[in-house]
N, C-alpha and C positions, 0 to 999 in steps of 0.2 A: 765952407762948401765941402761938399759929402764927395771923393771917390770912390770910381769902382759902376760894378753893375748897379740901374735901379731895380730895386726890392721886387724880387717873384711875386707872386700873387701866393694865396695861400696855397697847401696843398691838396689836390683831390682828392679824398679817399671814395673809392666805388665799393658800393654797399651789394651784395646780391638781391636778388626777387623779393628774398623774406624780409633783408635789412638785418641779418642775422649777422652778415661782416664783411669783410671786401670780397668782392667779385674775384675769385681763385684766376678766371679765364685773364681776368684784365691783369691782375699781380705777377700771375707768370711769363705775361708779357713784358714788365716791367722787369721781370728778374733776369727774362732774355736778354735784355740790352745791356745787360755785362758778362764781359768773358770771360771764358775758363777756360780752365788746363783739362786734359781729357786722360784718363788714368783707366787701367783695368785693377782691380783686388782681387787676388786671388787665393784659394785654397786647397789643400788634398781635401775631400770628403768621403762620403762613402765607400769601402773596398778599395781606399786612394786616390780613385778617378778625382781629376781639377775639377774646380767650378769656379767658375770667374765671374765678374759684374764690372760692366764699364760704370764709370761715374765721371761726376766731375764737379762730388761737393769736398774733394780734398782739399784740405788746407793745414797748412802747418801750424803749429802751437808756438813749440816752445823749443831752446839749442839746450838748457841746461834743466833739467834731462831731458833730450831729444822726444819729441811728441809731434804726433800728427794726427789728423781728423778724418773722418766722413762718415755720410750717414745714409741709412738705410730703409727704407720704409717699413713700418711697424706690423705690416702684414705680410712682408716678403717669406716667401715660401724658406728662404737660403738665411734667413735672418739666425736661428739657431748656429747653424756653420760655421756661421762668421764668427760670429759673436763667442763662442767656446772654441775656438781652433786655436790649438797651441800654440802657429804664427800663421799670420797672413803675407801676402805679398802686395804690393801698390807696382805697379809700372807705371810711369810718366810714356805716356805715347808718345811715338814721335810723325810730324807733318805724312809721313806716308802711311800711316795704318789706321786709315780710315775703317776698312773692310773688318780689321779686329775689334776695331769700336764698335761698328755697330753687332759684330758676330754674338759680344758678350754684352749688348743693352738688350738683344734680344732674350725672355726667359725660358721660351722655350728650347734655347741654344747653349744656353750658359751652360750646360752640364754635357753639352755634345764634343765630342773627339775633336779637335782641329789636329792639323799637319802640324809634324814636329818639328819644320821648323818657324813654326810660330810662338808653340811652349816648350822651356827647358823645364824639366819637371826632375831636375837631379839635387834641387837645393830643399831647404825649409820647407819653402812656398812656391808656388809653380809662379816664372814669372814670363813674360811676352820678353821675345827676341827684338833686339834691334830698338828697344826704347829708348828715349833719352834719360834716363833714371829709372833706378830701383830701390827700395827698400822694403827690406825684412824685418816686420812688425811683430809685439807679442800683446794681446788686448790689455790697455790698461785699465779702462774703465769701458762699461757701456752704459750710456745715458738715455732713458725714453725721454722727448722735447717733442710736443706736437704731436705729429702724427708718424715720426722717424724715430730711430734710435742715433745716437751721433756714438762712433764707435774710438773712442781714442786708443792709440795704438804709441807702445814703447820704442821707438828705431835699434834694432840690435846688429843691422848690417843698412850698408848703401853702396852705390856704386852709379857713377853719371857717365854719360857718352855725348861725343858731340853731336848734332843733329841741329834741326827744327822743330821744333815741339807741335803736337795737336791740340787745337782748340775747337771751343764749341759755343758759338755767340748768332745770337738771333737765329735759333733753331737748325743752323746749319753749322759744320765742320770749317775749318779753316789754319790757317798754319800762323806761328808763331817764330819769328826770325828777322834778321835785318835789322829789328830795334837799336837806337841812336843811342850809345852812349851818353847817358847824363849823370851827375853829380845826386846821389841818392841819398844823400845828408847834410840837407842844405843848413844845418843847422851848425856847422861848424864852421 
């Protein structure tokens, strides 16, 4: 006798109109249903002024040598910036800065002035006040995949705060905290 769930059915894949490959609408519904961390990246550009982009395809690589991820879409206007800027900055948002999230997903804001104290802008990389982590990146690699670049980034500095973190799950914001204590290697 077999434990355990019985066997899913197969899986759906939704085709578009043409049949040309999955239905993008229905995929990114599908990509909604898991959460993520909500981060700004940020950089000097032009004449110095910051310009920042909210994300939340960060994800970390590797501890030896420190490495983290995200990506960028291959027609982004800021895609150069990033991508050659001597360092960048990552902030880890924290549960109350919604308002900064969406300030820098918007593009036509990302290069706009916010109040100072939202950005410290005395380090490397301009980075957002009051996040629960920072890190100060130098590009290690950039990758075209798809239709994005995925930009790996070398860690040359960090620094964490305590907080609630911001996340971003089924097209809405929401906070990250309270999580139960469990044994994260069950393999020992």
């Amino acid at each position: 006798m077999r434990a355990g769930p019985a066997p899913a059915a197969a899986p759906v894949v939704a085709a578009d109109a043409s049949g040309a490959g999955p239905d993008t609408a229905a995929l990114r519904h599908v990509f909604g249903q898991y959460p993520t961390g909500v981060a700004v990246v940020a950089v000097y550009g032009a004449a110095g002024m910051p310009v920042g982009m909210t994300i939340n395809s960060f994800t970390t690589l590797s501890l030896q040598p420190p490495l983290v991820a995200w990506s960028i879409g291959e027609r982004a206007a800021d895609l150069p910036m990033f991508r050659d800027a001597a360092y960048f900055g990552i902030s880890l948002l924290s549960s109350g800065q919604e308002a900064v999230a969406r300030h820098f997903a918007d593009p036509l804001r990302r290069r706009t002035p916010v109040d100072a104290d939202v950005l410290d802008l005395g380090g490397a990389a301009p980075r957002v006040r009051n996040a629960v982590g920072w890190l100060l990146c130098t590009v290690e690699r950039s990758l075209p995949l798809g239709d994005h670049v995925l930009i790996v980034g070398r860690v040359a500095g960090f620094e964490a705060s305590p907080g609630a973190a911001l996340a971003y799950h089924r097209s809405r914001y929401t906070r990250i905290d309270g999580c139960a204590d469990v044994d994260a290697s069950p393999w020992t």
